[in-house]
C-alpha positions as CSV (number, residue, x, y, z in Angstrom):
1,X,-8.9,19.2,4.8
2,X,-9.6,16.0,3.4
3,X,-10.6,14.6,0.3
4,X,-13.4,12.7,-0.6
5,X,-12.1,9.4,-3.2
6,X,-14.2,11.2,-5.5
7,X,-12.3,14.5,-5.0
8,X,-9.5,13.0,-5.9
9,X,-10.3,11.3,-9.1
10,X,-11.3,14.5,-10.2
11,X,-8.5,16.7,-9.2
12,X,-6.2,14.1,-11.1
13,X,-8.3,13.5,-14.2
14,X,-7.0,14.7,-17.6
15,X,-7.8,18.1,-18.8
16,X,-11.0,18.1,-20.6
17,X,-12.2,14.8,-18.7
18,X,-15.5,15.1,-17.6
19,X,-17.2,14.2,-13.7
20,X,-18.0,11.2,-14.8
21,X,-14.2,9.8,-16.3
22,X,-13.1,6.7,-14.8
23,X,-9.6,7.3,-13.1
24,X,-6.9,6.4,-15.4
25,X,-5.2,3.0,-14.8
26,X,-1.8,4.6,-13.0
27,X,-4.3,6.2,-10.5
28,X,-6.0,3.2,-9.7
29,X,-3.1,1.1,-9.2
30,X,-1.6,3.6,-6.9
31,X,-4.7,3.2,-4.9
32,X,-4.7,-0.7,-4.5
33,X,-0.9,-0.2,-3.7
34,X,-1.7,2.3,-1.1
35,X,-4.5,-0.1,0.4
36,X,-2.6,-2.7,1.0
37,X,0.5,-0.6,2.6
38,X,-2.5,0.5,4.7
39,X,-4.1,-3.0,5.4
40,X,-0.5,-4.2,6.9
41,X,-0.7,-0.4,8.9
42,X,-4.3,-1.0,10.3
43,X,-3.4,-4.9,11.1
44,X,-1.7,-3.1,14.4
45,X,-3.9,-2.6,17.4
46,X,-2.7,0.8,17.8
47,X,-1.2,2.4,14.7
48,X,1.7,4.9,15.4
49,X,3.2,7.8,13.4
50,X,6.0,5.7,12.0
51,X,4.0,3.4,10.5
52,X,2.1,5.9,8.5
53,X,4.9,8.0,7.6
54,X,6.4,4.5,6.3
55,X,3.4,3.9,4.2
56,X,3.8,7.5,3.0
57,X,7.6,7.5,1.8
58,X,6.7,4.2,0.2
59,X,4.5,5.6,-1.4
60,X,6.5,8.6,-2.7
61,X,9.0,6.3,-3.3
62,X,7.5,3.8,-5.4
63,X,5.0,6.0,-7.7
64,X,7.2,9.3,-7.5
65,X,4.5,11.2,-5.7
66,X,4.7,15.2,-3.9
67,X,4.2,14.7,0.4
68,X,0.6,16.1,-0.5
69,X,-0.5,14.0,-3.4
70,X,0.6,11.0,-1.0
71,X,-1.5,12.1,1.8
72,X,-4.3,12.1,-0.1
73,X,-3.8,9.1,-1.4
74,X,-3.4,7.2,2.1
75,X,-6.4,9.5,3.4
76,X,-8.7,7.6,0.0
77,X,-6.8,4.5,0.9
78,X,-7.7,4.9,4.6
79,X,-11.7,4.9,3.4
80,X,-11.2,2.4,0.6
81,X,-9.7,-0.3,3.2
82,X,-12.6,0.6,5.7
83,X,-15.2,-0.3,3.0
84,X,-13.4,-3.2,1.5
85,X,-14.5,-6.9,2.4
86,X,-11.4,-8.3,1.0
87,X,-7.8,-8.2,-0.8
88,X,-8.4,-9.5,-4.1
89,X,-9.8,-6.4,-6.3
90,X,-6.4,-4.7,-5.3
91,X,-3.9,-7.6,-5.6
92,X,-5.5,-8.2,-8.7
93,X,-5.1,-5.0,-10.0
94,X,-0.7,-5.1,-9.0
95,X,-0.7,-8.8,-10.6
96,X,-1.9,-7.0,-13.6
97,X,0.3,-4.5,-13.7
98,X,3.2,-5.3,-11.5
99,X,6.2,-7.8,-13.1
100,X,7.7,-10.4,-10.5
101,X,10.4,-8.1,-8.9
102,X,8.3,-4.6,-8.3
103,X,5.4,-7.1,-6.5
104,X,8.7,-8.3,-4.4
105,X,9.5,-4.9,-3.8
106,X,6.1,-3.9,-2.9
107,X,6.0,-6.6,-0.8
108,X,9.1,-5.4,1.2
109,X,7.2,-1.6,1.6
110,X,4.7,-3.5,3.2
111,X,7.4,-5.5,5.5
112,X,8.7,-1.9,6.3
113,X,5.2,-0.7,7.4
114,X,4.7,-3.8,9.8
115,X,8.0,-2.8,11.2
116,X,7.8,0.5,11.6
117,X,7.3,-0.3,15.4
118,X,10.4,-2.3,15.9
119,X,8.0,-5.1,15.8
120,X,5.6,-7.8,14.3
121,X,2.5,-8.9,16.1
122,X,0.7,-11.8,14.9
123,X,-1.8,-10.4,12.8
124,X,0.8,-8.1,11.8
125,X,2.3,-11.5,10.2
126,X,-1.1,-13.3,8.9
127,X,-1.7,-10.1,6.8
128,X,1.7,-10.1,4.7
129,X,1.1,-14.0,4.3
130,X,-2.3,-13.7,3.0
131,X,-1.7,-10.4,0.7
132,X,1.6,-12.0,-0.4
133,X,-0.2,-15.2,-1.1
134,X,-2.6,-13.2,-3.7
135,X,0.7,-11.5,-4.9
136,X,1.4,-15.2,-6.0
137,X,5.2,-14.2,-4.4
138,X,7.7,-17.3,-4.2
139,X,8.4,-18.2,-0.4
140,X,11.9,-17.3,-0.6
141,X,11.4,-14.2,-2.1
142,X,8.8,-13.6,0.8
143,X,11.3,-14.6,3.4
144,X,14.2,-12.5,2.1
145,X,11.6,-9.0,1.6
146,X,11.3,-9.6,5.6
147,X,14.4,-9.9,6.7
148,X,15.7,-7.3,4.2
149,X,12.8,-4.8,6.0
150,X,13.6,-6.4,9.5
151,X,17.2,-5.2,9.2
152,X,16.5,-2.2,8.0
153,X,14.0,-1.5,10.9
154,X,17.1,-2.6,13.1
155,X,14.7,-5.2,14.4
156,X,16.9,-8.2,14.3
């Protein structure tokens, strides 16, 4: 059954915490990196099952996360980016916390989610420039994230 965002927060708040507790800094950053692996996932007209379970290993990847605390977390992410009008409250929150090479590499998740398919639509494309943009990543570092995700899709 699914969460609520809510739910969430409180069945990950510290012992003790009460209803009200603002999720902890980790939490939220796990959420704005979720969002955006889901941004580049809903960018595709039809979203297919290899795209979300590439925003789910990523995600168990990068934060070191269980299969069902990552589920949860792409189900809250799957509301959040619904209800959100733009990027910049969760770039924000990874160029606060991310250094230069874990923004690359988050970058390259996202590649890996808009490859998932075997390929990149348009859209697919304007996303990554615009959330990479707002990651303030370097062109180069940019170009090489895609090709490293492109070859490891096997897409060229």
């Amino acid at each position: 059954m699914l969460k609520t965002l809510k739910e969430l927060f409180d069945s990950i708040a510290p012992m003790g915490a009460t209803q009200e507790a603002v999720p902890s800094t980790e939490h939220r950053l796990q959420l704005a990196a979720a969002v955006l692996l889901v941004e580049v996932m809903r960018s595709e007209a039809d979203i297919d099952a290899k795209a979300r379970n590439t925003v789910l290993s990523s995600l168990r990847t990068k934060f070191s996360l269980t299969s069902d605390e990552a589920d949860r977390l792409v189900d809250v992410a799957e509301s959040t980016a619904r209800e959100a009008s733009d990027y910049f409250a969760f770039t924000s929150r990874i160029n606060e916390a991310f250094g230069m090479e874990q923004k690359i590499r988050m970058v390259e998740y996202m590649w890996q989610v808009a490859y998932a398919d075997g390929t990149l639509s348009a859209h697919e494309n304007h996303v990554m420039r615009r959330i990479s943009d707002l990651l303030y990543i370097p062109h180069g570092a940019y170009v090489h994230a895609k090709q490293r995700a492109r070859q490891a899709a096997g897409a060229g």
